[in-house]
Structure formats: structure tokens, C-alpha cells
C-alpha positions as CSV (number, residue, x, y, z in Angstrom):
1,X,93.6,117.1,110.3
2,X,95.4,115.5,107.3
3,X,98.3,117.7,106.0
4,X,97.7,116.1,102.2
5,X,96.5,117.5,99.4
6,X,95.9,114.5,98.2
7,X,91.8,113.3,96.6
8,X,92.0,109.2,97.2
9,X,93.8,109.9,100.9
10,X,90.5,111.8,101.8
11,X,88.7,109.8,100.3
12,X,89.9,106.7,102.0
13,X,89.6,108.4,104.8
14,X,86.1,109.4,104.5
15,X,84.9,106.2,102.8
16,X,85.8,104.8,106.3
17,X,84.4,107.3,108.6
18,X,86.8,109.6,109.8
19,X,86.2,113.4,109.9
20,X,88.8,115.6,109.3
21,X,89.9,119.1,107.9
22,X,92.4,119.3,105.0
23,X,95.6,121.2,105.0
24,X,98.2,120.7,103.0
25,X,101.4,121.0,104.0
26,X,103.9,123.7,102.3
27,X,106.9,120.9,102.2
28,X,109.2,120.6,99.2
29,X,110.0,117.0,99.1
30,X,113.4,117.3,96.6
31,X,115.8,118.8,99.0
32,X,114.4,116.0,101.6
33,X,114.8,113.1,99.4
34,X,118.2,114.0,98.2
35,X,119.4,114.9,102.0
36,X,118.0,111.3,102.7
37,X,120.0,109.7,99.6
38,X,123.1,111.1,100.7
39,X,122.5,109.8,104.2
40,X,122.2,106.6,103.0
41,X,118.6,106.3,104.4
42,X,116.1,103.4,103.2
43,X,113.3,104.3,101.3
44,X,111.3,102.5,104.6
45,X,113.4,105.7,106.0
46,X,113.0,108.5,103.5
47,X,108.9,108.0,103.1
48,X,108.7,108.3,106.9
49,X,111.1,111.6,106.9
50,X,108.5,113.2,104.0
51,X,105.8,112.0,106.3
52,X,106.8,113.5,109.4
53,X,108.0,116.8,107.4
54,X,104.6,117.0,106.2
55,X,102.9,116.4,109.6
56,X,105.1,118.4,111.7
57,X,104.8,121.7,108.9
58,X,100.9,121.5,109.6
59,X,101.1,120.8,113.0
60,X,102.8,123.9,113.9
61,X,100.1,126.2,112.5
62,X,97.4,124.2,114.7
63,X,98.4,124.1,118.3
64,X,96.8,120.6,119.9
65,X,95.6,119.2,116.3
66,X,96.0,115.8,115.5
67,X,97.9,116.0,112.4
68,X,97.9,113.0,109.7
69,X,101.1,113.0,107.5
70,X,101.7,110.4,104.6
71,X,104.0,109.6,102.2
72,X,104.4,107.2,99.6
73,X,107.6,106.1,97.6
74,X,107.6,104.1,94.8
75,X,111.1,101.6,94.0
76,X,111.9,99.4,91.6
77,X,115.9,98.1,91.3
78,X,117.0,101.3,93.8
79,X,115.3,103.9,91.4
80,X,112.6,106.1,93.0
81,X,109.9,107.5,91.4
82,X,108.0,110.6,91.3
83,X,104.8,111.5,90.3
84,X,105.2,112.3,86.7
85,X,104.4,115.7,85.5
86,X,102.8,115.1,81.7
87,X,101.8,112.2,79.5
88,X,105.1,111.6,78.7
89,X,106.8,111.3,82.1
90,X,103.8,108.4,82.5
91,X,104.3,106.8,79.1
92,X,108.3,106.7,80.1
93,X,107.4,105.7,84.3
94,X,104.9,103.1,82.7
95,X,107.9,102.0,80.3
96,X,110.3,101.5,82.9
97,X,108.2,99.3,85.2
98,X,106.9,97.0,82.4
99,X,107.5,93.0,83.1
100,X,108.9,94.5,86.6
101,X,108.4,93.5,90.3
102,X,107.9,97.7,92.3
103,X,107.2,98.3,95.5
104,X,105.1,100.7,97.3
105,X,106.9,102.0,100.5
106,X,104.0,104.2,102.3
107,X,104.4,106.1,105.9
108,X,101.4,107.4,108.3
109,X,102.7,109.7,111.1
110,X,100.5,111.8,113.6
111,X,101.9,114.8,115.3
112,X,100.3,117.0,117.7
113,X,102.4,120.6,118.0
114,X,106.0,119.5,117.6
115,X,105.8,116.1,118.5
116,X,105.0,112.6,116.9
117,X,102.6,110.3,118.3
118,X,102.4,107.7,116.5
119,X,104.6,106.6,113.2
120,X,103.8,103.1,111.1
121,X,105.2,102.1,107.6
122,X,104.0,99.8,105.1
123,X,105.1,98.0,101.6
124,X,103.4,96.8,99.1
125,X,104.9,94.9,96.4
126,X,103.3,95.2,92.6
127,X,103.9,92.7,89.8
128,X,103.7,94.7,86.7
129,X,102.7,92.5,82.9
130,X,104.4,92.8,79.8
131,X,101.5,95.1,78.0
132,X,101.7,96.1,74.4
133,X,102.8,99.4,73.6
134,X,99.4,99.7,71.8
135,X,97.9,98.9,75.1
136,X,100.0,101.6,76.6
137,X,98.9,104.3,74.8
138,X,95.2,103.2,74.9
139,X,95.6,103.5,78.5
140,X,97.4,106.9,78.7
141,X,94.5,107.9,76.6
142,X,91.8,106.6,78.8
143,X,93.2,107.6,82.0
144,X,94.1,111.0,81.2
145,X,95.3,113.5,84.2
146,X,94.1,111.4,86.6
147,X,97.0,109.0,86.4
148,X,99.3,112.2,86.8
149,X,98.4,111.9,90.6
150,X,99.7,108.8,91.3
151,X,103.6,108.2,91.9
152,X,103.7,105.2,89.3
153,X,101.2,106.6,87.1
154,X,98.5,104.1,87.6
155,X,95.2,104.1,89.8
156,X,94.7,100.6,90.7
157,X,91.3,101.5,91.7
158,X,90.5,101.6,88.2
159,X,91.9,100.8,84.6
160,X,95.8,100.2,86.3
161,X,94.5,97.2,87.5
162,X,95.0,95.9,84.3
163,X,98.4,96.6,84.4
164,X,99.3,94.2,86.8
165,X,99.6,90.0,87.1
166,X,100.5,89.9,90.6
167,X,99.5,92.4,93.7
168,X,100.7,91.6,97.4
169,X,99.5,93.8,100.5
170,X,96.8,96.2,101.4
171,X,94.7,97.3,98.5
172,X,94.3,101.1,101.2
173,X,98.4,101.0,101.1
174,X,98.7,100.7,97.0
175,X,96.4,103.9,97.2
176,X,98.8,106.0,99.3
177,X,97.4,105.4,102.5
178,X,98.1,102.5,105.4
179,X,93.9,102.9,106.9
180,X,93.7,99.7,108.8
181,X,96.5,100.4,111.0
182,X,95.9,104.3,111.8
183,X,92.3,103.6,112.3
184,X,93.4,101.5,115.2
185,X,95.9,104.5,116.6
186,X,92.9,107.0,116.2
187,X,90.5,104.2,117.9
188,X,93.5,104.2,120.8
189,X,93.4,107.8,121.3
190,X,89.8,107.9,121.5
191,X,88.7,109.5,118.5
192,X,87.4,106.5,117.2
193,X,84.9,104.9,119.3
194,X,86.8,101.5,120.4
């Protein structure tokens, strides 16, 4: 099962095989990232806490389910963003990581009932160009909603590529998702054929 709501996690998932039911979780990630901030957790720390959340919430309505949770944080200079809510919250996200270095902290947990299986993190680390403000808003134009669902309102996939001069790590972990590595967990517990 994969406890995400989220359209490019199943699809990365499907694109590389994998069959699974979708369930999101009911987890409010706020009062989890401020509980982590005044812990003084990492972001490495607080991704895997909203992935485990996620995974654990699912896994307790489905007794002996293997239960994908994921998270993704996105940090640049100790700020952490969310995914922004309107056109505006991406024009002002977009803003604030122009001619900046960002990176992309995702977690991949499995749980079965109450327990974890299996946990993994992974960064990424985004180099973002100085763009024009008239590229900007040619962008927010052409992209539309669709950049709403990604935490620094880009989809690398497609026009954000342009966005960026510099991208280091795996292309499945910028999307929200690390694949190689939890295809190798799922090959291990023998859902996967080896």
C-alpha cells in the first residue's frame, strides 16, 4: 500500500512496476514539524518522522499490509518549505529560491501493523538560475495548478527544468520519491522477484 495521496509517487511507482493500493494517510503534518523544530531535529530527522507518521496512520487500518510512507522537505539557508497554496505562494517560494543552492531531503519508510521495516533517506541538492521576473510569470502561467503540488513549486519533470543550472542526485528523489533504493527493500522481502 502507499499511504500518499500523492499523483508522481504512484506514478513512479507504477512506471516501475510495482502494484499497490492507495491510501492516504489522515496525518496533519504542522503540529509534527513544529514538535520536530522545537526538538531540534534535522530536516534528515523531521522528513523521516512525517514519513513514518504517515506510514504507521495507514498501517493500523490494514493489519499485515506493507505500508509505503514518504516525505519530502525542501531547505534552503534553514527555511523549510511547504507546498504553496495559490499562484502567489509559488511566485513568492519561486522568489525566494532564485540564484540559490536547495535541497531536497526525501524519506521512504515501510511499516507493517505498528512496526517499521525498513527506513532510508535521501538528498538532493538543486542549483536554482537567476530567471527574469518575466520568465517567472510566463512560467507560473504555463504551469498552472500543477506546480501547486510540488513543495518548491516546480515539476522538474517538465518546464522546472528550466529553472535550474545545476542538479545533483536521483532524478526519482527530486520527484518525492527515493525508487531505486525501496525497490531493492521490496525485492528483499520478496515482493519483487530478485
Amino acid at each position: 500500500m502507499l499511504g500518499s495521496a500523492s499523483v508522481v509517487r504512484g506514478d513512479i511507482l507504477r512506471g516501475a512496476g510495482v502494484s499497490f493500493i492507495v491510501e492516504a494517510s489522515n496525518v496533519d503534518e504542522k503540529p509534527i514539524k513544529i514538535r520536530c523544530r522545537k526538538q531540534g531535529l534535522s530536516v534528515e530527522e523531521t522528513a523521516m518522522a512525517l514519513a513514518e507518521a504517515k506510514a504507521a496512520d495507514v498501517a493500523a487500518k490494514h493489519p499485515g499490509a506493507l505500508v509505503i510512507g514518504a516525505d519530502q522537505i525542501l531547505d534552503c539557508d534553514g527555511r523549510w518549505f511547504d507546498k504553496p497554496e495559490n499562484a502567489d505562494a509559488a511566485r513568492d517560494t519561486l522568489k525566494a529560491l532564485r540564484s540559490k543552492q536547495h535541497r531536497l531531503i526525501n524519506a521512504v519508510t515501510v511499516y507493517r501493523d505498528s512496526e517499521y521495516l525498513w527506513r532510508h533517506t535521501e538528498v538532493a541538492t538543486l542549483n536554482m538560475r537567476d530567471f527574469s521576473d518575466a520568465f517567472l510569470e510566463q512560467y507560473l502561467e504555463d504551469g498552472g495548478a500543477d506546480i501547486l503540488a510540488s513543495v518548491g513549486a516546480y515539476r522538474l519533470e517538465q518546464s522546472g527544468a528550466q529553472l535550474f543550472t545545476t542538479v545533483e542526485g536521483s532524478y526519482f528523489t527530486i520527484l518525492g520519491l527515493p525508487l531505486l533504493a525501496l525497490l531493492e527493500f521490496l525485492r528483499l522481502q520478496g515482493v519483487l522477484v530478485k
